[in-house]
N, C-alpha and C positions, 0 to 999 in steps of 0.2 A: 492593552496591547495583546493582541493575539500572537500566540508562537505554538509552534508543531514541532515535537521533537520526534523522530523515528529512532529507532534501534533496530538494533537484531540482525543486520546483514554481515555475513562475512565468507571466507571462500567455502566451499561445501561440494564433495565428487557429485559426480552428476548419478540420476537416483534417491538423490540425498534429500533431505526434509531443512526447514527455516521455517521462524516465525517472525512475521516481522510487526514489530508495537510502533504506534504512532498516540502520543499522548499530547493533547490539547488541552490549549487555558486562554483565558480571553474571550471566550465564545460560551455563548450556549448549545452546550453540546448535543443534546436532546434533538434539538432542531436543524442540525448543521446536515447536509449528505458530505457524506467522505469520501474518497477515492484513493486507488494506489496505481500511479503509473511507472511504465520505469523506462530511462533513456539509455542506452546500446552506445561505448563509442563511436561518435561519427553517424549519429543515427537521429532523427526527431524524436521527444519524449513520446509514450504511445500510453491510453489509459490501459488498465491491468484489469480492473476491477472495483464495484465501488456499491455503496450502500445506504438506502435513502434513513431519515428518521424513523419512517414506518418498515425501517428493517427489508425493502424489496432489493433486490442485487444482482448485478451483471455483471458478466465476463467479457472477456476479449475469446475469443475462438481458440487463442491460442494455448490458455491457459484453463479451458473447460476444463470438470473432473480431477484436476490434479491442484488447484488453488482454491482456498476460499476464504471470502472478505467475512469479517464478523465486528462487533460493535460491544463495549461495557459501558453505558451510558454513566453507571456509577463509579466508572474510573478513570473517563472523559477519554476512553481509549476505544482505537482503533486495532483489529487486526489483519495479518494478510499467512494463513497459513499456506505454504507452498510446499509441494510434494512431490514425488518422481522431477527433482528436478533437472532441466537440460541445458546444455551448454549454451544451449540460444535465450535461456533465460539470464544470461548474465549482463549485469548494468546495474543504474545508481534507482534505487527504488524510490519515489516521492509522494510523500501523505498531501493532500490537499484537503482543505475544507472549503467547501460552498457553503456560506454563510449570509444572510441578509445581502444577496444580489452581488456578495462580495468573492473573490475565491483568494485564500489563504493558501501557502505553502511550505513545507518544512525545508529542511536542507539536508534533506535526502541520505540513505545510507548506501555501501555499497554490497551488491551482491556478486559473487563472483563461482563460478559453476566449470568444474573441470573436469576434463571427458577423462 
């Protein structure tokens, strides 16, 4: 049974710093790409950022420079450090795993960001 537990979100001034963990089980974690998207109330989820096995990683535009995805293969964990953050980054963050042609998803934590 695969399952994705996120942490880490909660409200934070805008400016302010978050990390957020996303720990998986049920997969082989070495080989999965992970991603972090996050959906805005009233808004479609949108990806964040995300990061293959062989460690290569992309952004959203929006979050260049001020976020970055990282990976502990030895603690089947994901990260998403966020930084200078802005009121338009508030919403529910979601870990997903691509996995054997599969995409796994957690249930998300929230972030919430005040001017």
């Amino acid at each position: 049974q695969v399952q994705l537990v996120e942490s880490g979100g909660r409200l934070v001034q805008a400016g302010g710093s978050l990390r957020l963990s996303c720990a998986a089980s049920g997969i082989i974690f070495t080989i999965a790409t992970m991603d972090w998207s996050s959906q805005a109330p009233g808004k479609q989820r949108e990806l964040v950022a995300g990061i293959t096995s062989r460690y290569s990683t992309n952004y959203a535009d929006s979050v260049k420079g001020r976020f970055t995805i990282s990976r502990d293969n030895a603690k089947n964990t994901v990260y998403l450090q966020m930084n200078n953050l802005k009121p338009e980054d508030t919403g529910v963050y979601y870990c997903r795993a691509s996995y054997l042609g599969k995409d796994y998803w957690g249930q998300g934590t929230q972030v919430t960001v005040s001017s």
